[in-house]
GUZA-879034 format. One record per residue (C-alpha): residue in one letter; x, y, z. Coordinates in Angstrom, 1 decimal, m for minus. Example, Ala and Ser with C-alpha at 12.3 -4.5 7.8 and 13.67 -1.06 7.14 Angstrom:
BEGIN
+------+--------+--------+--------+
! resn !     px !     py !     pz !
+------+--------+--------+--------+
!    a !   12.3 !   m4.5 !    7.8 !
!    s !   13.7 !   m1.1 !    7.1 !
+------+--------+--------+--------+
//
This chain:
BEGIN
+------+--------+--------+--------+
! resn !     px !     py !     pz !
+------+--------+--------+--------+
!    x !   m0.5 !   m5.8 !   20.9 !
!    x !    0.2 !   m3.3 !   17.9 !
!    x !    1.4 !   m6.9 !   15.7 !
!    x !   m2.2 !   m8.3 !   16.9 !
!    x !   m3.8 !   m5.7 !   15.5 !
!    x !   m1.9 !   m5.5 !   12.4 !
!    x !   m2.6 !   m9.2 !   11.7 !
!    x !   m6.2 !   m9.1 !   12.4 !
!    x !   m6.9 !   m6.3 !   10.1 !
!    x !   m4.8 !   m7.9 !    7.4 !
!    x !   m7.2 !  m11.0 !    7.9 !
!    x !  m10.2 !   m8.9 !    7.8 !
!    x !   m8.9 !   m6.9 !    4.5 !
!    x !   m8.6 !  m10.1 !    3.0 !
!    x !  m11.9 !  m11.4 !    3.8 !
!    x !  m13.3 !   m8.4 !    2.7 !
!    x !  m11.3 !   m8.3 !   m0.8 !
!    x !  m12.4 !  m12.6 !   m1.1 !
!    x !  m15.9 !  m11.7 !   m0.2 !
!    x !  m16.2 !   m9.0 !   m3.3 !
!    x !  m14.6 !  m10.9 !   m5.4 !
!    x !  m16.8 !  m14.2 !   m4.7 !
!    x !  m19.4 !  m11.5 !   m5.2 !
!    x !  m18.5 !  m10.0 !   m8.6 !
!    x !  m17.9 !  m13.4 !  m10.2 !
!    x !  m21.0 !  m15.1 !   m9.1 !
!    x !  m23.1 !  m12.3 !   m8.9 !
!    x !  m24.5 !  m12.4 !  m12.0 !
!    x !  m25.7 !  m15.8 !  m11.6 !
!    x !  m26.6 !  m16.1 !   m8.5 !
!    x !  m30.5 !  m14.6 !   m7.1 !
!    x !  m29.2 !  m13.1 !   m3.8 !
!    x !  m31.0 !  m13.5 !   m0.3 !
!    x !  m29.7 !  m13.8 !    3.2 !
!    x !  m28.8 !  m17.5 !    2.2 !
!    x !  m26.8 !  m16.8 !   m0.8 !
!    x !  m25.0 !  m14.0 !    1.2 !
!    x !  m23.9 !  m17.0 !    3.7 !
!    x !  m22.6 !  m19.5 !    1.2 !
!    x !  m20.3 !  m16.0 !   m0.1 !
!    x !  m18.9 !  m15.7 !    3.2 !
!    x !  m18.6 !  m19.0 !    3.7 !
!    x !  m16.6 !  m19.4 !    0.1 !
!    x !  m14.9 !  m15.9 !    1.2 !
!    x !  m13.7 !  m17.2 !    3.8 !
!    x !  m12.0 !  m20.6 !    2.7 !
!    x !  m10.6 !  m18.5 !    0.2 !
!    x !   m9.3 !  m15.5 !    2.2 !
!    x !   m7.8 !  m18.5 !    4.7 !
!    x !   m6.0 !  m20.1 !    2.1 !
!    x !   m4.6 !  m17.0 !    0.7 !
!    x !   m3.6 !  m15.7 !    4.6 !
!    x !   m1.5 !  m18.8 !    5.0 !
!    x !    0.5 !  m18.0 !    2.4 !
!    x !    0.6 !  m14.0 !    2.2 !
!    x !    0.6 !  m13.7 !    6.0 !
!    x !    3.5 !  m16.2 !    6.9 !
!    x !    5.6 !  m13.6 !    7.9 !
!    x !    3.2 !  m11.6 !   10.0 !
!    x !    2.0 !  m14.8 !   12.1 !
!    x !    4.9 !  m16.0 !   12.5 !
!    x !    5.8 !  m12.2 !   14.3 !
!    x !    2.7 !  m13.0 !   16.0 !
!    x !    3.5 !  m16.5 !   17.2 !
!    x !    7.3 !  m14.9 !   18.4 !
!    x !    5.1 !  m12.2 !   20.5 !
!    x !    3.0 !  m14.7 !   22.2 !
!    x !    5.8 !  m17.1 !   22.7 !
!    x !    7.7 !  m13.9 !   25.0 !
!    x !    4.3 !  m13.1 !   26.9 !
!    x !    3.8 !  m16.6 !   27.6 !
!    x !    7.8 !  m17.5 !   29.2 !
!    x !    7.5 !  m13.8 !   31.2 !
!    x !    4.3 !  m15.3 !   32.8 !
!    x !    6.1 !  m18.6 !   33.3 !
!    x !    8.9 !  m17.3 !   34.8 !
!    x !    6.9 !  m15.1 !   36.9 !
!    x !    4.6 !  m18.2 !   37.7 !
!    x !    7.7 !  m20.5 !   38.5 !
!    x !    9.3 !  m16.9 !   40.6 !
!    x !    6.2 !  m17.0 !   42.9 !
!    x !    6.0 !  m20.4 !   43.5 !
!    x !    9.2 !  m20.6 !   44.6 !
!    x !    9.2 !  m17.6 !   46.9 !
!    x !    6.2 !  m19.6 !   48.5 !
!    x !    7.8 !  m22.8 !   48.8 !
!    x !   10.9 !  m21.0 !   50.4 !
!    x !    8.3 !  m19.5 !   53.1 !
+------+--------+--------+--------+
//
């Protein structure tokens, strides 16, 4: 759970840093309402995605690993029960 975590705060700090930065360049330009505010998160986030795929390879792919483990324990647990059923 701790690499979840780690990972989704890493996303969020990266929105965060996109979304001020989309902010600061445009800013000046730009009359700002609760529309504007939504086309900056919405160019924050493309940005902060693109920028996660390549920064954060190494954390999903930790992630991916982790959720590759739970998901053969609960197989094997699955496949463990349904064979002590079938052997009743």
């Amino acid at each position: 759970m701790k690499i979840f975590a780690l990972y989704t705060l890493a996303r969020l700090g990266l929105f965060a840093a996109a979304y001020g930065l989309v902010w600061l360049v445009f800013g000046q330009w730009i009359d700002w309402n609760a529309l504007s505010a939504l086309y900056t998160a919405i160019m924050a986030m493309v940005v902060s995605s693109l920028v996660a795929f390549v920064v954060l390879k190494d954390l999903r792919a930790r992630l991916a690993g982790q959720v590759e483990q739970r998901a053969n324990r609960a197989k094997q647990a699955y496949d463990a029960r349904r064979s002590a059923e079938d052997d009743s």
